[in-house]
N, C-alpha and C positions, 0 to 999 in steps of 0.2 A: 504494500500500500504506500502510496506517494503522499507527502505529506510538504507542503511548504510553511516556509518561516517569512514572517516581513519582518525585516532588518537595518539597520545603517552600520550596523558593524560585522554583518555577518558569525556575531558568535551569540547574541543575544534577542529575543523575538524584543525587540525597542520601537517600533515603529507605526503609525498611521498607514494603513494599508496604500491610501492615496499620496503620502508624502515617504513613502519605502525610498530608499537609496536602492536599495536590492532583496531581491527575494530568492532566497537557498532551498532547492528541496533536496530530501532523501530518501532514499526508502527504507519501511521499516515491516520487518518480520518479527513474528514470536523469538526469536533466535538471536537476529542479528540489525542495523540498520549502516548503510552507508551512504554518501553523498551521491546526489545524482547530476545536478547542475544548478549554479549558481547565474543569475541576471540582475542585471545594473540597469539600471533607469538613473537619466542625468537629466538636465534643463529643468525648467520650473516644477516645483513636485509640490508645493505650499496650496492651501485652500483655496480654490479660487471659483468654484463652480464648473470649472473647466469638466467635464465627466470623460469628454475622446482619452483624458490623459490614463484613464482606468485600461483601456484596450490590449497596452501592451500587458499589464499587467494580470488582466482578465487570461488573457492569450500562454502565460507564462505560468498560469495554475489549473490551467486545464484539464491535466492528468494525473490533478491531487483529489483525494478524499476530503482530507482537512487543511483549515490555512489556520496558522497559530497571527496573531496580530497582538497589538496594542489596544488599539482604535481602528475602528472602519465607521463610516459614516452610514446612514440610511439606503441614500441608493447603491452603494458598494456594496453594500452586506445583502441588499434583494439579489443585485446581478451574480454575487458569486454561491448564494441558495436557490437561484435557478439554475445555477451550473452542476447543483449536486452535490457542492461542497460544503463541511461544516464550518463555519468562522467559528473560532475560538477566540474570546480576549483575555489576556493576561491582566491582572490586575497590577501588576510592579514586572521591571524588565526583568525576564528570564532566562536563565543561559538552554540555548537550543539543544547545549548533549545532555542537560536534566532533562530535561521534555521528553528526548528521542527514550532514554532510560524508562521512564516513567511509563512510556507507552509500551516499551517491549514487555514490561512486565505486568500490564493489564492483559492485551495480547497473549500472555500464558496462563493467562486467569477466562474466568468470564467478560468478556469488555462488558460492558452497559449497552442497554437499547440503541445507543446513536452511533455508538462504533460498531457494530454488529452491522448496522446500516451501511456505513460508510464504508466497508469489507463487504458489503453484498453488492455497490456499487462499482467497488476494485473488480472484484471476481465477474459479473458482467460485463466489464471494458477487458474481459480477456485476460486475468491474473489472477495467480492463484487464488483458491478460495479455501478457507480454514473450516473448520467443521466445529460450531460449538454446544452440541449436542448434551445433555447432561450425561455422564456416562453412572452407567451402576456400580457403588464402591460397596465390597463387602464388608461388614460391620461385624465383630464378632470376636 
């Protein structure tokens, strides 16, 4: 599962979706997660109503499940949950290999109803799909 970070430092989710210097994805397994690519956006990124300046950006999370953020604004946060992706906001900046962590080891648990979703989404676009069935433990 694909997963992007909005960033201006690339090591922490620090950023306004619309004002990101860059967006880092990776991919993340029960197992393992590594980097997949990283995108710069340059020239004006600040508030401005401008929404075309969302495109690349739109364009650059396409084949994510989740986007971790900061901040996204109203109509950022409809166009990228029409895309099928879940925004996430971070309440204080967060380092991105906490996050990746934290996810792998939900991932080996039962995720929650919205990641289950967002893994039924991956495994439709053609990627593996996890099984999280309750399985029978004996007791005894």
């Amino acid at each position: 599962m694909k997963i992007a970070f909005a960033t201006q430092d690339k090591e922490r989710v620090d950023a306004h979706f619309g004002w990101a210097k860059a967006i880092v994805v990776y991919e993340v397994t029960p197992d393992a997660h590594h980097f997949v690519e990283s995108f710069e956006f340059g020239g004006k990124l600040e508030e401005d109503g401008d929404e075309d300046k969302l495109a690349p950006k739109l364009e650059a999370i396409k084949d994510c499940a989740i986007l971790y953020v900061a901040a996204i604004g109203g109509s950022g946060a409809a166009r990228v949950v029409a895309m099928k992706i879940h925004p996430i906001k971070v309440p204080q900046p967060e380092s991105i290999a906490e996050i990746l962590d934290k996810l792998q080891a939900v991932l080996k648990g039962t995720p929650p109803p919205w990641l289950r979703k967002a893994l039924a989404k991956d495994a439709k676009d053609g990627a593996r799909a996890f099984d999280f069935e309750d399985e029978e433990v004996p007791h005894g």
